[in-house]
C-alpha positions in Angstrom: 88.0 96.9 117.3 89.9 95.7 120.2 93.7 94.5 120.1 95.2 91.8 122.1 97.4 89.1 122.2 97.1 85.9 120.2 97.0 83.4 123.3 94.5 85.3 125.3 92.6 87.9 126.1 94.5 91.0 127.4 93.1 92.0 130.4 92.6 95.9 129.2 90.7 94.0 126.1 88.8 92.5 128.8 87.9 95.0 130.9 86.4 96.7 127.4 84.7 93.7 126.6 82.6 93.8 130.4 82.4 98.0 130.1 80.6 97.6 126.7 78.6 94.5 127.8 79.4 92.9 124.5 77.3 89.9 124.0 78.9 89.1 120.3 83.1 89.2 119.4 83.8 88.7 115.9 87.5 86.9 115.9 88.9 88.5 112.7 91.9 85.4 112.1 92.7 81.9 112.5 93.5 79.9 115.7 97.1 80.8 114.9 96.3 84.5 114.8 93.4 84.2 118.1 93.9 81.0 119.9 91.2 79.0 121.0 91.9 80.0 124.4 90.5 83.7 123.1 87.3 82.3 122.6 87.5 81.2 126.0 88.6 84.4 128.0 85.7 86.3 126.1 83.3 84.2 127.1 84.4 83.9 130.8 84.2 88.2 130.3 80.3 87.8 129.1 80.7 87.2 125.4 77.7 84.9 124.7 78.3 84.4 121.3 81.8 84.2 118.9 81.8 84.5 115.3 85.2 83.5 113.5 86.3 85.2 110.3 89.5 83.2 108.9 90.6 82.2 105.8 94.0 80.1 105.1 96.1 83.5 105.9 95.9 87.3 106.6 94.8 88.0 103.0 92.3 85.6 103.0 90.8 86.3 106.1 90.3 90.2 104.6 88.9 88.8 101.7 85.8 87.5 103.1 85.1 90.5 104.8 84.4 92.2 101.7 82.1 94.9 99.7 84.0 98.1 99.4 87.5 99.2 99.9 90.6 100.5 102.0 93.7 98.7 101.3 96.5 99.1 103.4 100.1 97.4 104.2 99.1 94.0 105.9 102.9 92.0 105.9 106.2 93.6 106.9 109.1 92.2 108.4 109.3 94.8 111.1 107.0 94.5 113.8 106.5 98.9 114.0 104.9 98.0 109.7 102.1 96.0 108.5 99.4 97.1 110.8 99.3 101.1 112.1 97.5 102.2 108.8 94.9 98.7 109.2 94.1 100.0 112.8 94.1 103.7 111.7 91.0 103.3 108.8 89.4 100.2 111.0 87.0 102.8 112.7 85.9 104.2 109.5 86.1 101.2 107.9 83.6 99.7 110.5 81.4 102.8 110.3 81.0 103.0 106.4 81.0 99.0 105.8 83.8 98.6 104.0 86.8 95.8 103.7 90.4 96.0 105.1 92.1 94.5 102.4 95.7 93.9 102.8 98.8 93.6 100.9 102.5 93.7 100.8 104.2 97.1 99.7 105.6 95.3 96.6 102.4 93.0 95.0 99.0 92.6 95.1 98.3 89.4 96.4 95.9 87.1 94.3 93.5 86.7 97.5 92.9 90.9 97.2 93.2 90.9 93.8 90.5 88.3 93.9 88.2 90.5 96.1 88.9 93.6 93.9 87.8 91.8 90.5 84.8 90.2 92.2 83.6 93.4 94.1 83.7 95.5 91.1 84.2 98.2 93.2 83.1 101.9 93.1 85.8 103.1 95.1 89.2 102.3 96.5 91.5 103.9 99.0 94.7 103.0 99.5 96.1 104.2 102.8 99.6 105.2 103.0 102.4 106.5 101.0 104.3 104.5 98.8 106.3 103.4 101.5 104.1 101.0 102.7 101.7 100.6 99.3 103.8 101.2 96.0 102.9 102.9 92.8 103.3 99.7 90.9 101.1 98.3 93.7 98.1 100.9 93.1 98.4 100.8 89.5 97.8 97.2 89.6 94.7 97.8 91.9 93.7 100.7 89.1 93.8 98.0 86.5 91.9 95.1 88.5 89.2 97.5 89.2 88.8 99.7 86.1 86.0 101.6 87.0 86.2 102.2 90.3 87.8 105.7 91.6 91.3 105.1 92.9 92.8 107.6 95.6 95.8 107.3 98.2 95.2 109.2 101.5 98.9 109.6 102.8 101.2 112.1 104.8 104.3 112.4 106.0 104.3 109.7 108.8 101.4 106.9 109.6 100.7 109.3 112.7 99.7 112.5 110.5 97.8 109.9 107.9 96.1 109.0 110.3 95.1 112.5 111.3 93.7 113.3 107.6 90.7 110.9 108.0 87.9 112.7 106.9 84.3 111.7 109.0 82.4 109.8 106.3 84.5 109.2 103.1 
């Protein structure tokens, strides 16, 4: 997962790009969220192919990206909130197949809650301490997905969180 701005390609997200040889980018957002000009910009640095992922806003676009699940703070007011714990599990994420889904600390959207009574799933993580995922927030999750096994992977700051990540959970 590489970040960058929303207008264009970041020139250290570029540099990737050619490094790796990508031939495929997978735009995770809407043209709001990875401008057209993205699309542009990776395929001037080799990309022969794009793939867009979007739906009508950030939970949406998490939703169709889904079989199995982390969910994590996706919306906060403060610019430092909303995406370090997202970035944090994307690796594992990637690895083990599983869906980002994303909510606010307080409710669980009906996009994710959506995803969470259609996947049925056998397991769900929520990354982060109640700070950025509320009790009320996981219980709700608990009761959307009855049978799945429900567990919070937190610590004292997003930094050390991060740290806890098992290899293969």
């Amino acid at each position: 997962m590489l970040l960058t701005t929303s207008a264009s390609l970041h020139p250290a997200a570029r540099d990737e790009v050619r490094r790796l040889g990508a031939r495929t980018a997978f735009l995770l957002g809407g043209p709001a969220a990875l401008s057209p000009q993205m699309e542009a910009d990776l395929r001037a640095a080799g990309v022969g192919s794009t793939e867009r992922i979007a739906g009508v806003d950030r939970l949406d676009t998490a939703r169709l990206n889904a079989n199995h699940a982390y969910v994590v703070e996706g919306a906060n007011p403060d610019p430092n909130r909303g995406w370090p714990d997202a970035v944090a599990v994307s690796s594992l994420a990637a690895q083990t197949q599983r869906p980002i889904l994303l909510v606010p600390r307080d409710r669980l959207p009906q996009p994710t809650q959506g995803v969470l009574l259609g996947l049925q799933p056998q397991e769900v993580t929520v990354i982060g301490g109640t700070a950025a995922v509320s009790g009320r927030v996981a219980q709700r999750i608990g009761e959307a997905t009855p049978d799945a096994m429900l567990h919070r992977l937190a610590d004292v700051s997003q930094y050390d969180t991060s740290l806890e990540w098992p290899v293969q959970r």
